[in-house]
RODO-2510 file (C-alpha; in nm, 4 decimals, decimal comma):
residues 214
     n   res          X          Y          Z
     1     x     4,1366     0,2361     8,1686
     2     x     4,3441     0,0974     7,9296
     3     x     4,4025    -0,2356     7,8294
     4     x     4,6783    -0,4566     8,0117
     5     x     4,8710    -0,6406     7,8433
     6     x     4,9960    -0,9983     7,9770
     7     x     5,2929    -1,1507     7,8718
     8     x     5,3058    -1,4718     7,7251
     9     x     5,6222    -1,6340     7,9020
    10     x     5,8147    -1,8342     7,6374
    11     x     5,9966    -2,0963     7,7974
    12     x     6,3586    -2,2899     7,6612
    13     x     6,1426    -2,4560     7,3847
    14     x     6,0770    -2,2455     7,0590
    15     x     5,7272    -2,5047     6,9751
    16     x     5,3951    -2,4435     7,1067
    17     x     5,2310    -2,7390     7,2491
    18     x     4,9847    -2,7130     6,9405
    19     x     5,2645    -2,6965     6,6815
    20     x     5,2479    -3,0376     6,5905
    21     x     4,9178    -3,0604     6,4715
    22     x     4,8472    -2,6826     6,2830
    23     x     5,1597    -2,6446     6,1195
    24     x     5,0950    -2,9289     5,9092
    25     x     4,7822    -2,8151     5,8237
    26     x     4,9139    -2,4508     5,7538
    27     x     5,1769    -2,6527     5,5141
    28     x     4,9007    -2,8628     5,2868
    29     x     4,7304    -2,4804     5,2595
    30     x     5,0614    -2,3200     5,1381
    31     x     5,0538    -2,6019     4,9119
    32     x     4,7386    -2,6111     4,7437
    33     x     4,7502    -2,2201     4,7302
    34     x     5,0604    -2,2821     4,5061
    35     x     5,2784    -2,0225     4,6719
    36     x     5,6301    -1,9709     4,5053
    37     x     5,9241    -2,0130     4,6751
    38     x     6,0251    -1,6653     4,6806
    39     x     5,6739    -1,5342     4,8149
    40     x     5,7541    -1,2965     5,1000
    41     x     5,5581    -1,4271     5,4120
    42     x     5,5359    -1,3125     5,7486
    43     x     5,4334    -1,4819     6,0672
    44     x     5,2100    -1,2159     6,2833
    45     x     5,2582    -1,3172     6,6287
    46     x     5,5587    -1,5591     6,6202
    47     x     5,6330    -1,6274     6,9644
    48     x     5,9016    -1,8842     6,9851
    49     x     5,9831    -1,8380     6,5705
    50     x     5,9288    -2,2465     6,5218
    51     x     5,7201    -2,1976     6,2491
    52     x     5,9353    -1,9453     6,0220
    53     x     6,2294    -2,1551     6,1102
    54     x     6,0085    -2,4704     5,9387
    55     x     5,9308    -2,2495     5,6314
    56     x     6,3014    -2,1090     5,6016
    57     x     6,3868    -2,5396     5,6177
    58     x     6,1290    -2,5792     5,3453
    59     x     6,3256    -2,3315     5,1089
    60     x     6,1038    -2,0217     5,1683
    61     x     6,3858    -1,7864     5,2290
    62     x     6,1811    -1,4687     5,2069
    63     x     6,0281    -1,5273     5,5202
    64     x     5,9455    -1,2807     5,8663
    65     x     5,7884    -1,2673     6,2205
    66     x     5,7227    -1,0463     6,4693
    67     x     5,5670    -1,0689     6,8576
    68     x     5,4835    -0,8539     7,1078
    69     x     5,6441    -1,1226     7,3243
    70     x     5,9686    -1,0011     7,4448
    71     x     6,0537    -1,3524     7,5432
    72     x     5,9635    -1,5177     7,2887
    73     x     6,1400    -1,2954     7,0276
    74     x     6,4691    -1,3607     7,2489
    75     x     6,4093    -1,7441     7,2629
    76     x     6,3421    -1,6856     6,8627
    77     x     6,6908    -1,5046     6,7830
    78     x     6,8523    -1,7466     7,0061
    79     x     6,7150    -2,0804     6,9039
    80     x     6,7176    -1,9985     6,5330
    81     x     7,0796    -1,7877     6,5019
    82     x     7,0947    -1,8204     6,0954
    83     x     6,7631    -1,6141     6,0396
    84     x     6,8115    -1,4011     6,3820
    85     x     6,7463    -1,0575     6,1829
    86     x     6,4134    -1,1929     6,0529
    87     x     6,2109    -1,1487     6,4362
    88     x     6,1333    -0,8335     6,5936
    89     x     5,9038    -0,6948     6,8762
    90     x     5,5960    -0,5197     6,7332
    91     x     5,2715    -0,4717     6,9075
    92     x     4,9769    -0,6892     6,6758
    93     x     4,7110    -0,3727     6,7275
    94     x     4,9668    -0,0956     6,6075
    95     x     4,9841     0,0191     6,2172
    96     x     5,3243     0,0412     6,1476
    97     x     5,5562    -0,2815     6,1251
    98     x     5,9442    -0,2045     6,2381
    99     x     6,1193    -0,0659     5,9114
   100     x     6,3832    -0,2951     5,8836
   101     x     6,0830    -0,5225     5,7869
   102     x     5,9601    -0,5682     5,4326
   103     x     5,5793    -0,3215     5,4600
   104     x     5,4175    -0,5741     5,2068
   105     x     5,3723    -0,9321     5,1975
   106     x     5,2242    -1,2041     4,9441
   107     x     5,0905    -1,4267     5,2305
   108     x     5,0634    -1,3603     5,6075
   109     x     5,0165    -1,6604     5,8737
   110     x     4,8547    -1,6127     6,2138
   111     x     4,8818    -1,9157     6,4244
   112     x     4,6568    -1,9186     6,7538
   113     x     4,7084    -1,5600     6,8227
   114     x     4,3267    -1,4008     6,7627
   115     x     4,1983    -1,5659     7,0547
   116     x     4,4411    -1,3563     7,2813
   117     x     4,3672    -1,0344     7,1399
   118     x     4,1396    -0,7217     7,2794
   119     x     4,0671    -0,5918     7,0120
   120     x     4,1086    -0,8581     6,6968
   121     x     3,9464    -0,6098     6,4182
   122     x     4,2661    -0,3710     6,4908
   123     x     4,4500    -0,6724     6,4564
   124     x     4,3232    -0,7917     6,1254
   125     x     4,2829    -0,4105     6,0043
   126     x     4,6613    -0,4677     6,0334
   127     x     4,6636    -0,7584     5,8204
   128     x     4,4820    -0,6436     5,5514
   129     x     4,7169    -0,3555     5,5387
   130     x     5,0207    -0,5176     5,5188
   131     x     4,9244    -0,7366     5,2296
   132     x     5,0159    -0,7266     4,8799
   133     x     4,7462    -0,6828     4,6504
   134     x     4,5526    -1,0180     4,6354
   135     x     4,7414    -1,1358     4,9051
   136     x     4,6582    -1,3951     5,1493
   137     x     4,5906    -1,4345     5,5061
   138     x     4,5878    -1,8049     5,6798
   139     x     4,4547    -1,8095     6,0229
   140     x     4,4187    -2,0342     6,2870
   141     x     4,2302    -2,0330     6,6137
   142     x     4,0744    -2,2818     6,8081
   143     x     3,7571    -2,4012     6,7136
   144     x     3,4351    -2,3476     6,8857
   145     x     3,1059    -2,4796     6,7179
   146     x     2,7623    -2,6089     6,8644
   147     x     2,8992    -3,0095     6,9278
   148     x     3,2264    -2,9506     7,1016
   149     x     3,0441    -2,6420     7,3188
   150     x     2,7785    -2,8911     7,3939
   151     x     3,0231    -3,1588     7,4301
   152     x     3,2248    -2,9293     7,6808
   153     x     2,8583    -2,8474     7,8895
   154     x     2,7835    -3,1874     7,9223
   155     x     3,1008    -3,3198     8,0533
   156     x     3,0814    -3,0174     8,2917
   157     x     3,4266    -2,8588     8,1879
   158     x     3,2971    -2,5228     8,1170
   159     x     3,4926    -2,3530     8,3392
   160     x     3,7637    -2,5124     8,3126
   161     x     3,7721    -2,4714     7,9409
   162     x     3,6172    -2,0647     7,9806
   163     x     3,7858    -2,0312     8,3104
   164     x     3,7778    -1,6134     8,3771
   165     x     4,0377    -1,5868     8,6087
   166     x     4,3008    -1,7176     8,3787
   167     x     4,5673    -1,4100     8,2661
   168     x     4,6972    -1,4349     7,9547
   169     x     4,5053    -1,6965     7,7848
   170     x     4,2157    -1,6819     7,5746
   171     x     3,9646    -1,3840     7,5766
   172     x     3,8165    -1,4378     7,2387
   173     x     3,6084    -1,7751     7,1350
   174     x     3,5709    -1,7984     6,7733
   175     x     3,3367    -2,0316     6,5616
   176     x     3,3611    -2,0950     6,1851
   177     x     3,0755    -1,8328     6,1507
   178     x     3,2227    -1,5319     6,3478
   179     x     3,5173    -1,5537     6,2575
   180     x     3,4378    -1,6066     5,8689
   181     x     3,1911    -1,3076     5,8947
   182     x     3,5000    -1,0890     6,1051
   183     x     3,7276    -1,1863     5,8273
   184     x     3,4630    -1,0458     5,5651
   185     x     3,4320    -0,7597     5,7372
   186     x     3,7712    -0,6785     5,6993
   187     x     3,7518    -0,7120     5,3729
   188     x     3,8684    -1,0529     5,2919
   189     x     3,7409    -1,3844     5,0816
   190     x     3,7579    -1,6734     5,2670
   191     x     3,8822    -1,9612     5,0372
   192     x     3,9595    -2,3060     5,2521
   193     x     3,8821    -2,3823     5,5658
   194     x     3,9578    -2,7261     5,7668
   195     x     3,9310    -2,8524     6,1102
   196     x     4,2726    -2,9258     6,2788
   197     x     4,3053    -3,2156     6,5828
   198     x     4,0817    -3,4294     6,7054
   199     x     3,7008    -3,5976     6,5218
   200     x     3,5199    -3,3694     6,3304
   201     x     3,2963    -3,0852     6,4661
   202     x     3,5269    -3,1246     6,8120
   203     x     3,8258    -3,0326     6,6051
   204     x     4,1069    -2,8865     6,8912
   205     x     4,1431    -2,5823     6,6309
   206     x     4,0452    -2,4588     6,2909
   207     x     4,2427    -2,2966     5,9743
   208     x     4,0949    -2,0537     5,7332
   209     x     4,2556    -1,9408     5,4629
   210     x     4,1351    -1,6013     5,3385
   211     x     4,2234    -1,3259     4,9798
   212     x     4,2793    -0,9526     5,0292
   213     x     4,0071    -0,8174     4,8423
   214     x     4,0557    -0,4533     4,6706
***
């Protein structure tokens, strides 16, 4: 049987609720990875395009996104009109990007999009692919480690939190371990990593930033 996909529903707002506290974090990595400003980056499952829209403000003009989200690529090309060619419907688990889309980058950005994903080694296969030599991949997911999954048993919101009838939410539950061992198995270095909302070890999400090995 094969896998269903479920469509995110974008609404009139181009921000994720957790915008406001990763893409700062995504922001201080950019900046003590010393990317230039003409550094081609792409933004691998950019729903509602707020976060290209924050780089193109920032003077990255070299900047890309793509979703398999038909709504939020329309929300994208309508809330952000002067970079409406830069967002385009691709499917994250397929090879090819769309070719009127740069096939390399210097740094690629995946913002809470791993946790959705069947099959998140196609995914970051993908990646890998589509980066430059040495490249770099920053990815962020929420967090799971031993205190906050304790935390959640205790305060008996596991299924709530894990809750297996929900469509189109998270499938995938990533600590610093997996996902830094995934990562490596794909053949990257990971490089920084930092906890993102919240006290430490119950951080809301987590950002690792990761080199294309060759």
């Amino acid at each position: 049987m094969a896998n269903r996909y479920i469509e995110y529903k974008w609404n009139r707002s181009p921000q994720s609720c957790s915008h406001n506290y990763i893409a700062p974090g995504i922001f201080r990595v950019i900046k003590d990875l010393n990317f230039k400003i003409d550094s081609k980056i792409l933004d691998a499952g950019c729903g509602g395009g707020k976060l290209i829209s924050d780089l193109y403000a920032k003077g990255f003009m070299n900047v890309w996104g793509f979703d398999v989200s038909d709504s939020g690529i329309h929300l994208a090309k309508k809330s952000f009109p002067e970079i409406a060619d830069r967002f385009f419907k691709c499917n994250d688990d397929e090879p090819g990007l769309p070719e009127n889309m740069p096939q390399a980058y210097d740094l690629i950005i995946s913002m809470e999009v791993i946790e959705h994903l069947y099959s998140p080694e196609a995914y970051l296969g993908n990646l890998y692919s589509w980066l430059n030599s040495h490249g770099y991949l920053i990815i962020t997911t929420p967090y799971h480690g031993y205190l906050k999954n304790l935390a959640i048993a205790l305060t008996n919101k596991s299924y709530k939190h894990f809750n297996p009838l929900s469509e189109g939410e998270h499938i995938k539950f990533f600590s610093r371990e997996s996902l830094s061992f995934l990562l490596k198995r794909k053949g990257f270095d990971v490089v920084n990593f930092k906890g993102l909302g919240r006290m430490p070890y119950i951080w809301k999400s987590m950002i690792l930033a990761a080199r294309k090995k060759e």
